[in-house]
C-alpha positions as a Markdown table, in Angstrom:
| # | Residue | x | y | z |
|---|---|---|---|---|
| 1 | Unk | 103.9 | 75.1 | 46.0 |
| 2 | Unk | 101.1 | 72.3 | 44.6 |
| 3 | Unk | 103.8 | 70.0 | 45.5 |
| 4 | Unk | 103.5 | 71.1 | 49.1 |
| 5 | Unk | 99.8 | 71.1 | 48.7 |
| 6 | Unk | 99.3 | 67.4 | 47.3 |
| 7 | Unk | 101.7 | 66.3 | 50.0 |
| 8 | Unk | 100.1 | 68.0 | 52.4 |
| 9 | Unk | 96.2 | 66.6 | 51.9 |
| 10 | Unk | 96.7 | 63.3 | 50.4 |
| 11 | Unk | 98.9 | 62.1 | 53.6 |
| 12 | Unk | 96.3 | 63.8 | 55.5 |
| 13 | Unk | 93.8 | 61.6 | 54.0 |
| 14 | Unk | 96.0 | 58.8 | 54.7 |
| 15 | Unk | 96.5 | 58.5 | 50.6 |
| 16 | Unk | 92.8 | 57.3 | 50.4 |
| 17 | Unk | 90.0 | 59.5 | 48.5 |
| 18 | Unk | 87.6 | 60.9 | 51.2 |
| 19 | Unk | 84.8 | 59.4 | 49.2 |
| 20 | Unk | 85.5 | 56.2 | 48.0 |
| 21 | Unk | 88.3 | 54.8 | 50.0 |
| 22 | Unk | 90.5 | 54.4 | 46.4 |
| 23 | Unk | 94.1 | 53.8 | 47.6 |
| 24 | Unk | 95.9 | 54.3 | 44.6 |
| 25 | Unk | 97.8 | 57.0 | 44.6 |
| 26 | Unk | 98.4 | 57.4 | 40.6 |
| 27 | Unk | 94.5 | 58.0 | 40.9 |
| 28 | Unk | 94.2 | 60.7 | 43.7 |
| 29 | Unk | 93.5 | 64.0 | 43.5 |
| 30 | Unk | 94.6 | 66.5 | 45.7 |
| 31 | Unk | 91.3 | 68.6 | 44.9 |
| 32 | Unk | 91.1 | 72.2 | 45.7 |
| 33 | Unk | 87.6 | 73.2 | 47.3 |
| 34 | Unk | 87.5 | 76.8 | 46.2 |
| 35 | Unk | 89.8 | 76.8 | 43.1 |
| 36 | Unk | 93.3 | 77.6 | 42.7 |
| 37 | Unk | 92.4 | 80.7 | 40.6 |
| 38 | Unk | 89.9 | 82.4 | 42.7 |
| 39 | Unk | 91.8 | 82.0 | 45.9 |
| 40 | Unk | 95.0 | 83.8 | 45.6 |
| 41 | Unk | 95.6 | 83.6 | 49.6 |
| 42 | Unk | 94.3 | 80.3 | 50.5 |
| 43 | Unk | 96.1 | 78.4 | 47.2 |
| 44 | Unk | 98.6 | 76.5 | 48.8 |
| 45 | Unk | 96.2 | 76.2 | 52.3 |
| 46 | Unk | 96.0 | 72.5 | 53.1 |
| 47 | Unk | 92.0 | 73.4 | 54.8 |
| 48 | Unk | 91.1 | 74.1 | 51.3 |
| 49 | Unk | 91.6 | 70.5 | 49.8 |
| 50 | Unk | 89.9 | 67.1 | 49.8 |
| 51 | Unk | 91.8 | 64.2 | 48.9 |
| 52 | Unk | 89.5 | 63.1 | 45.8 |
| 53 | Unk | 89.6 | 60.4 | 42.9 |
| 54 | Unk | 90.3 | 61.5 | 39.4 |
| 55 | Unk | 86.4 | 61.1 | 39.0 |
| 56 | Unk | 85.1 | 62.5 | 41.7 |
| 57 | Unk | 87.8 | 65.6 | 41.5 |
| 58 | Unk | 86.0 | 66.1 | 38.2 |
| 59 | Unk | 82.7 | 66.1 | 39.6 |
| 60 | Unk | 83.6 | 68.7 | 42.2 |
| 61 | Unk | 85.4 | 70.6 | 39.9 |
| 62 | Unk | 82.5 | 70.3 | 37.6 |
| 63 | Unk | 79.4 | 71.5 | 40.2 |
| 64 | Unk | 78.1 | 67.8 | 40.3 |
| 65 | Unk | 79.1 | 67.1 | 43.8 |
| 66 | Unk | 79.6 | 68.8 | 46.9 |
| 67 | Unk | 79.8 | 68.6 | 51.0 |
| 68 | Unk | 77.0 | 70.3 | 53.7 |
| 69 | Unk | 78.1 | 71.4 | 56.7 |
| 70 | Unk | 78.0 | 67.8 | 58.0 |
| 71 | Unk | 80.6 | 66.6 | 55.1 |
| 72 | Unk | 78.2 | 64.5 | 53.7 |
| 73 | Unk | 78.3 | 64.3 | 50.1 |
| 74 | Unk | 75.6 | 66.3 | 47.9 |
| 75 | Unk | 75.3 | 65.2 | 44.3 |
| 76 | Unk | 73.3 | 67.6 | 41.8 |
| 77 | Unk | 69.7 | 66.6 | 40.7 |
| 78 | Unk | 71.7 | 66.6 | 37.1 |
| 79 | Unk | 73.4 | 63.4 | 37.9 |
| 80 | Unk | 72.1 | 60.2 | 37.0 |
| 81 | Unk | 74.9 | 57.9 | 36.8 |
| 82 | Unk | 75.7 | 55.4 | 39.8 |
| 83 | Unk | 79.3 | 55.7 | 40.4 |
| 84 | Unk | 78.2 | 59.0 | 41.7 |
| 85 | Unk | 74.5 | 58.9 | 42.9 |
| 86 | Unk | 75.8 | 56.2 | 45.2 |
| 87 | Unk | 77.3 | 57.9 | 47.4 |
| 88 | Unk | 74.7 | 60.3 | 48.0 |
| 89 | Unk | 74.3 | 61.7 | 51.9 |
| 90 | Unk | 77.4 | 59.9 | 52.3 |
| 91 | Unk | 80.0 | 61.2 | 55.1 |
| 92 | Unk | 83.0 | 61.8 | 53.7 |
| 93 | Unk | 86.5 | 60.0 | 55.6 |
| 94 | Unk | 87.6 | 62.8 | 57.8 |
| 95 | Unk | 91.4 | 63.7 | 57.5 |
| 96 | Unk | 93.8 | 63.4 | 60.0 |
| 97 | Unk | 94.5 | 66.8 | 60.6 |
| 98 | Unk | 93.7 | 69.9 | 58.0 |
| 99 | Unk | 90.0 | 69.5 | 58.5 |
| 100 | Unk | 87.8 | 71.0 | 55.2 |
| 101 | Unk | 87.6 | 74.7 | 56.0 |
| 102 | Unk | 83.1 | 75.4 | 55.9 |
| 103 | Unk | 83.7 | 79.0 | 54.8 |
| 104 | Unk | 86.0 | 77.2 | 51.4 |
| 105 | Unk | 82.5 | 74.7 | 51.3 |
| 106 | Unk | 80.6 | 77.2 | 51.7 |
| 107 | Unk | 82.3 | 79.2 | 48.8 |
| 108 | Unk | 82.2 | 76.1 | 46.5 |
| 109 | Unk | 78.3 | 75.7 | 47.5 |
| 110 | Unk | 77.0 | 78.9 | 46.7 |
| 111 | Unk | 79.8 | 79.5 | 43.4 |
| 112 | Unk | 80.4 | 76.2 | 41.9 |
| 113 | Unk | 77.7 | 73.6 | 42.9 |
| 114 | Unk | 74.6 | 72.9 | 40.5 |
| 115 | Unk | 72.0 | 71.9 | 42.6 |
């Protein structure tokens, strides 16, 4: 099934992270907003993934970065390096189809971000 996943959100990010623009795919990330082991149901649900970089899937996985409502990027007051703080209020590259599910944002907001 992750197979299906990565598959699934990478070519609807056009195999480019949703932050950055990295094209590479040995690099990408299909990242799962609320994680694989809290969401028995929505595991393998393509609304529930962002096509991230092998950085910035860390910082999402990690609390340091999240989207609002407006899929902008958040980044935690914790973070002081550049190749993240940059991209602060930044909107995120929309994906062709399998838009970011709010209520999984939501989720990772109130659960996993450290504001």
């Amino acid at each position: 099934g992750q197979d299906f996943f990565r598959k699934a959100v990478l070519s609807s990010y056009e195999n480019r992270c949703c932050i950055t623009g990295l094209d590479n795919p040995d690099l990408l990330v299909a990242s799962h907003i609320v994680p694989w082991k809290d969401d028995l149901v929505n595991r393998l649900n393509p609304m529930n993934g962002l096509c991230l970089n092998a950085l910035h899937d860390r910082a999402f996985d990690k609390g340091l970065i999240t989207l609002n409502n407006d899929y902008r990027v958040v980044v935690s007051r914790s973070v002081d390096h550049e190749l993240i703080t940059r991209f602060s209020n930044i909107p995120i590259t929309l994906p062709r189809r399998f838009l970011p599910g709010r209520e999984f944002l939501e989720v990772h907001r109130s659960s996993i971000f450290n504001a």
